[in-house]
N, C-alpha and C positions, 0 to 999 in steps of 0.2 A: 504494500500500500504506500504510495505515494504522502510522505510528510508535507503540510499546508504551513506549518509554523518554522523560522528557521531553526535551529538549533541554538541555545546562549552561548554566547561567547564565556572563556576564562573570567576575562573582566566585567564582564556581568555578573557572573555566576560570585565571583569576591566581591564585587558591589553591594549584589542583594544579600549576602553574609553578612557586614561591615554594616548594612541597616538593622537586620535581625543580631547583631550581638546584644543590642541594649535590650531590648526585651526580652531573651534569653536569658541574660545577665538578674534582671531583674524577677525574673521566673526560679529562676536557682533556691533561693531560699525555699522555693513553695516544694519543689521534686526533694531537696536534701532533709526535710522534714520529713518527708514518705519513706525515705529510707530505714532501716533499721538502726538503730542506736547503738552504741555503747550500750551496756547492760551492767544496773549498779553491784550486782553480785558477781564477783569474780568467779567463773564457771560455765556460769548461769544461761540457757539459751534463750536468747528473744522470741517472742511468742503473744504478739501485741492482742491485746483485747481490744475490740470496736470501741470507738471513738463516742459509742451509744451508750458504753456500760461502765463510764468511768468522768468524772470530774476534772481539768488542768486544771493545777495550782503550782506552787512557788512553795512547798513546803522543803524545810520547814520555818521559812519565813514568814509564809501565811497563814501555816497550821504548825506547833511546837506538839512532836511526835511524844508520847508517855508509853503507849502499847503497842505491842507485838500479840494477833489475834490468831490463837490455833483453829483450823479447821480439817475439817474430814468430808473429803464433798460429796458423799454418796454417790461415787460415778471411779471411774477409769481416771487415770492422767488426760490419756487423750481426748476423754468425755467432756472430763471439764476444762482442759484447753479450746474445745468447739463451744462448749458455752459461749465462756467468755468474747468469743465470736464475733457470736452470734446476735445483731443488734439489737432483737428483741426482747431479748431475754433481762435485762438492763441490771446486771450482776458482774462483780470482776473481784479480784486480789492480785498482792503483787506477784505472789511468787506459785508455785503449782510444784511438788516431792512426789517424785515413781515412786513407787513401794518396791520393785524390784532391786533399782540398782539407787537407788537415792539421787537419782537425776534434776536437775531445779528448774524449771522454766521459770521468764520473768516475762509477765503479761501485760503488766502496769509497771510508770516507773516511779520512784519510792518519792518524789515532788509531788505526783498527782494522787491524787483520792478516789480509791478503788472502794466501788460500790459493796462491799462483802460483811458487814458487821449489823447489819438491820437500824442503825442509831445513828443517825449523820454525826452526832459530835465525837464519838468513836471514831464513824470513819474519817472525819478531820485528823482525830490525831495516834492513830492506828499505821501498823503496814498488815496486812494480811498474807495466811500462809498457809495454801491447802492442800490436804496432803489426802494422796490416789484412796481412795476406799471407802468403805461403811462403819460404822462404828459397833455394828453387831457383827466384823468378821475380824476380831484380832489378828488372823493371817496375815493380813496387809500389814503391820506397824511392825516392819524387817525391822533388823540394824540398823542396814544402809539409808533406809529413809529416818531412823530415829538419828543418826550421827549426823547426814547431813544436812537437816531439818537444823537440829542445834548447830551447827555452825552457823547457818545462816541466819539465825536468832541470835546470836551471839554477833556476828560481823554489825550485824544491825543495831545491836543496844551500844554495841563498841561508836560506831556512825554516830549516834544521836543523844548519847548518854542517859538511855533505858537501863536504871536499875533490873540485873539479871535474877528479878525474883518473881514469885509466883501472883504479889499486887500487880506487875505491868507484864509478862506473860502470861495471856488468860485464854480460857477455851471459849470460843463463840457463845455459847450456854452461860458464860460468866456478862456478858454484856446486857446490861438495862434493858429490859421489856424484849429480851431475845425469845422467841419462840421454839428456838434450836436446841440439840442437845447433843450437839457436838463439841469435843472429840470421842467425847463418850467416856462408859466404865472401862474399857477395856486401852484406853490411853495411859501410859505408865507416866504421871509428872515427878515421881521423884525421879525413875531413870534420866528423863527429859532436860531437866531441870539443872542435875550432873554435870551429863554433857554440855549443859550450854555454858556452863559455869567452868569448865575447864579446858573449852575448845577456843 
């Protein structure tokens, strides 16, 4: 088929670059935001919760952090990383512990306020952290996810200077007007409690 247009020249073709670098330029900020982050736990793998299920803030400048919230989210890891998703669902935490290998994903980042404690003034001044399972199957609460659970409870009171006691590490079930009763009986906090205390 015969072409009807001519082809651009070099110096067109760097012309119209040279007018598109400014708005490019100026677009940058908006694409390197979509990217994935840094991840404030070292290990940790990013695994963004919707933009639906979770508050920006500036903490903890604009919320001064006191707790560290245990959870047990009646689901998979992977169940409750689609959650958090999920933008309907309008639920998040920051961090997410496999039960198998103690693996941590970071959903939320520990500035902004993750939807998980039922109490907003909690979740102002909270990081939340939930861990793969049910709390009527002790199975799930290995080692690996009780060690590296506590570290990362521990890295975090270290962060923000969280007294490592059982007043500001508390189970979801311990928050004002919670209807939950998670982590359950079957959550060991002295074991817990240990480890965070000497990791």
């Amino acid at each position: 088929m015969e072409r009807t247009t001519p082809f651009p020249s070099r110096r067109g073709i760097l012309a119209g670059a040279a007018l598109t670098a400014v708005p490019s330029a100026l677009l940058f900020a908006t694409r390197a935001d979509a990217r994935p982050r840094a991840v404030d736990h070292p290990g940790a793998a990013w695994h963004p919760a919707s933009r639906s299920n979770y508050t920006p803030s500036n903490r903890p400048r604009a919320h001064p952090l006191h707790y560290v919230i245990i959870h047990v989210a009646q689901t998979t890891y992977s169940g409750t990383v689609s959650v958090f998703r999920n933008p309907s669902r309008k639920v998040s935490a920051h961090y997410v512990v496999r039960s198998s290998d103690g693996h941590v994903a970071q959903c939320v980042r520990e500035s902004d306020i993750a939807w998980h404690a039922g109490n907003w003034d909690y979740n102002t001044r909270s990081i939340g952290i939930e861990h793969e399972g049910w709390v009527d199957r002790p199975g799930y609460f290995t080692d690996a996810m009780y060690e590296r659970s506590a570290r990362l409870t521990a890295a975090i009171c270290a962060r923000y200077g969280i007294p490592r006691n059982r007043a500001h590490i508390i189970g979801h079930h311990e928050v004002p007007g919670s209807d939950h009763t998670d982590p359950g009986r079957h959550w060991d906090w002295n074991r817990y409690l240990r480890l965070v205390k000497s990791a």
